[in-house]
N, C-alpha and C positions, 0 to 999 in steps of 0.2 A: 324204430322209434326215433322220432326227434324231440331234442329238448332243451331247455336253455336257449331259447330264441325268441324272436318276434313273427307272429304266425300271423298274416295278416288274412281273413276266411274268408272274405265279401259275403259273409253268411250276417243280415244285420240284427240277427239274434245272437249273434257271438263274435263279435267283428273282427277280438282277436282272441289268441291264446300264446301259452307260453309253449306247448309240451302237443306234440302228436303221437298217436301209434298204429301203427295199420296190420291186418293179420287176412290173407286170401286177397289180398289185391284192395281190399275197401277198409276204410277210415271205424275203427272201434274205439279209439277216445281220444278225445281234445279238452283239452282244459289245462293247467297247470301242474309244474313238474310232477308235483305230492301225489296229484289226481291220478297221474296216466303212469305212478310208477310201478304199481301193480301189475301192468301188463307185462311187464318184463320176464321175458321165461330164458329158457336154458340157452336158446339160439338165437334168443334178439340182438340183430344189429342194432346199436345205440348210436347216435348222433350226437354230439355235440355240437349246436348250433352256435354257441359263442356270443350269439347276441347276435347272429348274422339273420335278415329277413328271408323268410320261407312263406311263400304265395300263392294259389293254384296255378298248377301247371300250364305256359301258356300256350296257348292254343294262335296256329295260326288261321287266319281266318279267311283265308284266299290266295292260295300259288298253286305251282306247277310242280310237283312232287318231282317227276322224272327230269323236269328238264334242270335242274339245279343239278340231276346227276350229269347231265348232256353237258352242263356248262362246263361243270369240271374236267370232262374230258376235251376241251375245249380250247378256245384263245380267248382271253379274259380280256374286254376290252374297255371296261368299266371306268378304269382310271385315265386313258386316255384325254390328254390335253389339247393334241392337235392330231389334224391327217398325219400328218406326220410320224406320229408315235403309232400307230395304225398299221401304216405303211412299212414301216422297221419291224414291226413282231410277224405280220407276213412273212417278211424274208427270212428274218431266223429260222420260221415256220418250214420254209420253202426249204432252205437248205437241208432239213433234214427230214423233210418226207419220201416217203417212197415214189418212185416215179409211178406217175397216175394219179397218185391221191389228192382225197379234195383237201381244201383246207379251212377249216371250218372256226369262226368264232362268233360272241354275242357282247352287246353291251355299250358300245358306242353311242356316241346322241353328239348329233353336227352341232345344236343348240351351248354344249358345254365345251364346248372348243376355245378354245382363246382368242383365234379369229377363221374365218373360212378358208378354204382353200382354195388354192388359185390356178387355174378355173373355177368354177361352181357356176351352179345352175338350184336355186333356189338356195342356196347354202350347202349341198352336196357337192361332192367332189365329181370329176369324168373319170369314168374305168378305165383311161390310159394307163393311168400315175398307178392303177393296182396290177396294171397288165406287166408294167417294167422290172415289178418285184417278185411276183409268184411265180417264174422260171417255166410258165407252161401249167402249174397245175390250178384245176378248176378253185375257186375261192371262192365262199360265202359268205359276207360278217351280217351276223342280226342284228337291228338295231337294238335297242335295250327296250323298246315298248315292245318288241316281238311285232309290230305291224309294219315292218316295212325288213328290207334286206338290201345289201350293197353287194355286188358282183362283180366281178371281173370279164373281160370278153371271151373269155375259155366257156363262161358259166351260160352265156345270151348264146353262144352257138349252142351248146349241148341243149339248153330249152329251148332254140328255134327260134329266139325274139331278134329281130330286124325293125329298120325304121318302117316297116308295113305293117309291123304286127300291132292290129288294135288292142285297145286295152279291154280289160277282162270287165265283166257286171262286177261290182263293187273292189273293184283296183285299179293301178295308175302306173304307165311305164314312162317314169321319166324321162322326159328327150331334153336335145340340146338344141342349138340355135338353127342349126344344121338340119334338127331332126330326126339326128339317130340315138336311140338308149344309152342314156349317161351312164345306168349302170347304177339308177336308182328304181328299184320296185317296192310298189306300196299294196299294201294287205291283198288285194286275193291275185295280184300281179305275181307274187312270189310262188305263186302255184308251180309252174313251170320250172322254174328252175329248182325247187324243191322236188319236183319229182324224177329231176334228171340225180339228187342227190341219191334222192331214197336206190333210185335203179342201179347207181354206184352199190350202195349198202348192199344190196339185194344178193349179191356177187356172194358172198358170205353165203358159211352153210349154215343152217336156223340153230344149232348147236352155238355158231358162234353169234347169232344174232341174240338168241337167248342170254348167253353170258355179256353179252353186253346191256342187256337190260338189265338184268340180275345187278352188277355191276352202276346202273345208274341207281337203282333204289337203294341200295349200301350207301353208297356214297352220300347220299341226300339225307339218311337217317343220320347217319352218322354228323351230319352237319346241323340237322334241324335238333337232333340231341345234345350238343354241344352250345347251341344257344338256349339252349333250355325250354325247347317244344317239346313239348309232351302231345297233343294231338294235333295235325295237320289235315286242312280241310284244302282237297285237291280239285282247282277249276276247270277238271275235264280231260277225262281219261278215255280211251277207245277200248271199247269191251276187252280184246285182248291182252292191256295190260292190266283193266281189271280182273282177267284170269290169274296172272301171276301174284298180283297182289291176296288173292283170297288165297292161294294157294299157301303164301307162304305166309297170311295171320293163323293158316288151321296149322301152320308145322310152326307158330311160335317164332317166328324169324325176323318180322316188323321192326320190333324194336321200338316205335311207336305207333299211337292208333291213327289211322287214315277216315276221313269221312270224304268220301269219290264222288263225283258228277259225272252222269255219261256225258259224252260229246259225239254222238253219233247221227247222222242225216234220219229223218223221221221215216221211211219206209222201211230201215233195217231198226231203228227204235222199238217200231210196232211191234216185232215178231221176241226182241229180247228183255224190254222192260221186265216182265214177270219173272224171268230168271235170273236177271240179277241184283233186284232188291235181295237187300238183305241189313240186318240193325246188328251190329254188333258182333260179327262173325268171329272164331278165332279167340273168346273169349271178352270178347269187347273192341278187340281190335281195327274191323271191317266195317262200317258200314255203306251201301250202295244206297241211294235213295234223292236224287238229283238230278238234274237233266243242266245242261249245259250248251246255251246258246252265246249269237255276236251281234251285237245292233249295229254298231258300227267299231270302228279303229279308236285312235289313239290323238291325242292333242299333239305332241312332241312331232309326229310325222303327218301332222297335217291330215289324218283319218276319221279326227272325232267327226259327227253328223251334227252339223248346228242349224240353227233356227234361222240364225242372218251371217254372211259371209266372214273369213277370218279377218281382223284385221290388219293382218299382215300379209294378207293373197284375196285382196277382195272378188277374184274370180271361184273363189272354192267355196261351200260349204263343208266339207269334208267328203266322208262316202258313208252309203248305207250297205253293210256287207250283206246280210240275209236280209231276204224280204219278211216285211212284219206279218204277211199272211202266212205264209211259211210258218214263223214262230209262234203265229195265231194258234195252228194246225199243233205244233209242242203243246202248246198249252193245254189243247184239250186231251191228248195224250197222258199227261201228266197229270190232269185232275182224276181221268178212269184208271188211273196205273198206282194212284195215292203218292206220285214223287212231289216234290221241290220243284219248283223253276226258276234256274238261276242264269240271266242275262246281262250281258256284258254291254254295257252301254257310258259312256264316256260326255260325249256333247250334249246339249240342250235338247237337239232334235229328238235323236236317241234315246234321253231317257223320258221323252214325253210319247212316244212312242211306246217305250215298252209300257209306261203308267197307263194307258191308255187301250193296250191289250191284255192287261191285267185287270183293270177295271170293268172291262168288257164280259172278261169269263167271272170276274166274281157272281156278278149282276146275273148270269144265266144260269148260277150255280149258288145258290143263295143258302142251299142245303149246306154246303160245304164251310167248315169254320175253320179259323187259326192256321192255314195255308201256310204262314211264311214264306212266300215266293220273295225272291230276293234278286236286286238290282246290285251286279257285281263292278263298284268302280264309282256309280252314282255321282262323278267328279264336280260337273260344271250343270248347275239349272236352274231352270230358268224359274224365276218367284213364285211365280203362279204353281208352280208344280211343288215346290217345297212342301207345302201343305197337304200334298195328295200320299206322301209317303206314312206319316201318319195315321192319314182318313182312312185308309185303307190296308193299312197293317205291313206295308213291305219294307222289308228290312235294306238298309243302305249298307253293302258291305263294302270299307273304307280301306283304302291303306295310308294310313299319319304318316309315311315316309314318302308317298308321291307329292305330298303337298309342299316340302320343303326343296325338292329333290327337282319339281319343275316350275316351283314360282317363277325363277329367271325368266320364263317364256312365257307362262300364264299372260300377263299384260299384253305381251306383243299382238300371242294370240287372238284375245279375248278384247281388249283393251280395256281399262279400268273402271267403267260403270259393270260388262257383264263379270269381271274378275271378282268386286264387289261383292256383287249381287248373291252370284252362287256358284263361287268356286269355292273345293271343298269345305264348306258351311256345313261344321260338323254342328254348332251349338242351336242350328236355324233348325236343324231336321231333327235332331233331340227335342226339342221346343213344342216339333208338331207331333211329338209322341212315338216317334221311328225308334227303332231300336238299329244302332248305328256299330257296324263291329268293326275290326281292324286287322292290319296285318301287311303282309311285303309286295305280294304278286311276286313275290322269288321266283324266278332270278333275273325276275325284272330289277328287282332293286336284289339287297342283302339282306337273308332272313332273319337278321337279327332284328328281336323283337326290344331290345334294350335302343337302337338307332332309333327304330318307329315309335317307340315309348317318346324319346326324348322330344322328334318331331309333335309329337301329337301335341304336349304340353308345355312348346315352345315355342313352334310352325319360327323358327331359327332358321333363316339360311345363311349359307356360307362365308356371303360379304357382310353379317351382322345385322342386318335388317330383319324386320320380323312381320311376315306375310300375314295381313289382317287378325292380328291379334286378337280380335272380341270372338271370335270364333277356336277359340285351342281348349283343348279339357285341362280339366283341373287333372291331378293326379290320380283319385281316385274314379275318374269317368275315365280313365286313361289303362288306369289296370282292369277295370271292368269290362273294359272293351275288346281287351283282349284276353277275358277269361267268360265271364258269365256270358256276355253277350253274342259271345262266337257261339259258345255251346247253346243260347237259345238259337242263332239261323240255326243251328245242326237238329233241334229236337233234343237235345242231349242235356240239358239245363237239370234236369234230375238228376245225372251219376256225375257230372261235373261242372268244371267252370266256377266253383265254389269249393270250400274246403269243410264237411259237415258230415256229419256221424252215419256212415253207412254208403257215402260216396267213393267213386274211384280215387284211391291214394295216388294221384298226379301232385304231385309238388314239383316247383321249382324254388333252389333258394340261393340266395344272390347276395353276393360281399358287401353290396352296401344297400343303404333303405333306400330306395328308386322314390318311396313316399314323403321322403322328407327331407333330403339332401341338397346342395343348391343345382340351382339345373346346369351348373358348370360340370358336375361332379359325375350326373346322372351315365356320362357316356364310358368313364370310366369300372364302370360296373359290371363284375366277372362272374359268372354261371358259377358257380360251386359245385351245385349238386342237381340233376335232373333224375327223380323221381316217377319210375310209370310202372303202378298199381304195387305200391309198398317197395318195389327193387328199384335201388340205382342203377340207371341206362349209361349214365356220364357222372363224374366224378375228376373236376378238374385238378389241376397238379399246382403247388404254388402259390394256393389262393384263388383257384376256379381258370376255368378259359375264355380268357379276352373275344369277345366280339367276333 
């Protein structure tokens, strides 16, 4: 039981209450102290909320479950200010690895560097300067959009790339003046030397391959419960980890609920769709029921697919990674399998492309209602199409903290009419009746949902500037977006995402009112207690856990 609080419900028949109490995982009364103090028996844990806000549990609305555990075993390269600092964690790296081992990190972005590095080749550094540090062993750092990867020349031999090797359908092997691989590879370029990783891995006997799975989903729970997630919705998992996953919501072991997208090539799709949907496996914990495709890359590393060339490389339009007939071919997969389709689409071109293979199967398929097929990232588009997400019911799933995190570049990109126009235009596609959710792309960014709150209803960047302001939610479109709204993409808007009598007992509740504090205040603001289905998962020390 909680009590003595501010229970905010986004239920708008009860908006708030003072007093909650949950018995079998689901909500049996909400109302004020007097009301719900009847439920108290022999064994009820009592809360004392203090006056502290308690919220439906948030929900993230778009990451990478596993690889948040992958980062953490990892080289953290998020804070990095220049090559430089990059180039130093390598070596520490290097001195204490085994001989052979790769060495592996994520997070980087040349765009937030302080200035380029010297050489550079479009603002990338040359794989000399990483050759001189990592003592022989292979090095990979990912960029922080996950579409591109930086190498060393240990890593271009082990994948066979030379200045002969052409570049891949939908990737790019950065060369130099010269001609030969700087040692930058972009989205399906990283193929190769990703699979000279994997064949390292491989070495491992599946006992230890296992435990180190095992090992990244811990980790990630344990992280995404500490910022006060209660369900995480994951952008694409390969059947085999959603084996583990199901295995361990049926032994209780989650810790939090998971809502999965395959991400699997459509001829192996066809034969598994059927067995591994699933709504709620594990007690609620599981659900399967998603497909997960790529339209194209990433703004940051020059991948998104745009309409008209960047304006900072007016040779590029970006790249198109799958072809749209391909994901044509998803699509109708997924209408006879009853999933989701949720495509990754970033540039203008991109997501007029997927609106346009969505519109295509709706029209052929008219039988079929309330689909929610969902465009994951929906960043930059173009005007005419704003209104199609609406017209046609597709959900824009957003992350508030890309928008802060790469305005710096937005412009250069983009340049200031298309940046305008429709980059992330949260208020434009609310406007046309979208339901618009939220969330990190962990570990892409940080999954805390208290950083992406603050973005959302400040769009604040760093140098004090404030990225097209007429577009930021108010606070409460801000918490909405990250509770109801997530649970509608999911299906799931009936057992949560709201706080109401007979729903899953997801609470998060937090030191300070995120609803009414100044927005200096908001970042400040510490998890307490994380809530999943009436039991505390996390329980922070000192007044909750910081960020």
């Amino acid at each position: 039981m909680l009590r003595n609080g501010k229970i905010a419900t986004l239920n708008p028949a009860q908006p708030t209450a003072q007093a909650l109490a949950a018995r079998g995982g689901r909500i049996v009364a909400l109302g004020g102290d007097a009301e719900v103090q009847q439920f108290i028996g022999a064994h009820t844990r009592i809360i004392d909320l203090r006056g502290q806000l308690a919220i439906p549990g948030f929900i993230e609305g778009h990451g990478h479950f596993t690889g948040i555990g992958e980062f953490r075993l990892g080289l953290d390269l998020r804070d990095a200010l220049t090559w430089d600092d990059i180039l130093a964690q390598v070596a520490r790296a290097a001195q204490q690895a085994q001989p052979g081992a790769w060495i592996v990190g994520r997070g980087w972005h040349q765009s937030k560097w302080a200035a380029p590095p010297d050489p550079n080749v479009e603002g990338f550094p040359l794989h000399a300067s990483l050759d001189a540090v990592s003592g022989g062993h292979p090095v990979l750092l990912e960029h922080a959009s996950g579409h591109a990867s930086f190498v060393n020349g240990r890593v271009l031999e082990l994948a066979g790339i030379t200045s002969s090797t052409p570049d891949p359908n939908g990737g790019e092997i950065l060369k130099d003046a010269a001609g030969n691989p700087s040692g930058l590879l972009r989205e399906a370029a990283q193929g190769a030397a990703k699979r000279a990783l994997e064949k390292w891995r491989a070495q491992r006997t599946p006992a230890e391959q296992a435990a180190d799975l095992r090992k990244m989903i811990d980790l990630a729970a344990s992280e995404c419960l500490a910022k006060g997630i209660t369900t995480f919705e994951d952008a694409g998992s390969p059947p085999s980890t959603v084996d583990v996953f199901r295995r361990m919501a049926e032994n209780h072991e989650l810790g939090l609920r998971l809502w999965v997208m395959l991400r699997e090539a459509n001829q192996k799709l066809e034969g598994d769709l059927d067995r591994y949907r699933v709504a709620g496996a594990g007690g609620g914990f599981l659900t399967v029921r998603a497909i997960k495709r790529y339209m194209d890359g990433a703004l940051g590393s020059r991948g998104a697919w745009l309409l008209e060339p960047y304006s900072d490389s007016p040779a590029s339009t970006g790249l198109n990674l799958e072809d749209p007939a391909d994901i044509r071919r998803t699509a109708e997969l997924a209408i006879q399998h009853g999933y989701q389709l949720c495509v990754h689409a970033i540039g203008d071109r991109a997501n007029r492309e997927v609106l346009n293979v969505y519109e295509s199967v709706f029209r052929e398929h008219p039988e079929q209602k309330d689909l929610r097929w969902r465009i994951e990232h929906a960043q930059h588009l173009n005007a005419a199409d704003i209104p199609r997400f609406g017209q046609l019911g597709v959900i824009a799933a957003m992350q508030g903290i890309h928008c802060t995190s790469d305005a710096p570049f937005v412009i250069l990109r983009l340049g200031p009419k298309r940046a305008e126009e429709g980059a992330y235009v949260w208020q434009k596609l609310m406007k046309s009746g979208a339901i618009v959710g939220n969330g990190t792309d962990a570990p892409v960014e940080n999954v805390s949902p208290i950083a992406c709150f603050y973005a959302t209803v400040t769009r604040k960047v760093k140098d004090g500037s404030v990225f097209y302001p007429d577009q930021r939610m108010s606070r409460q479109e801000a918490l909405r977006s990250y509770t109801w709204n997530n649970a509608y993409a999911a299906f799931e808007e009936k057992v949560k995402g709201s706080l109401e009598l007979g729903k899953l007992a997801d609470v998060t509740v937090l030191s300070r009112d995120i609803l009414t504090v100044p927005d200096d205040e908001i970042l400040s603001t510490d998890v307490v207690y994380t809530i999943v289905g009436g039991k505390v998962a996390f329980e922070g020390t000192a007044g909750g856990s910081r960020r």
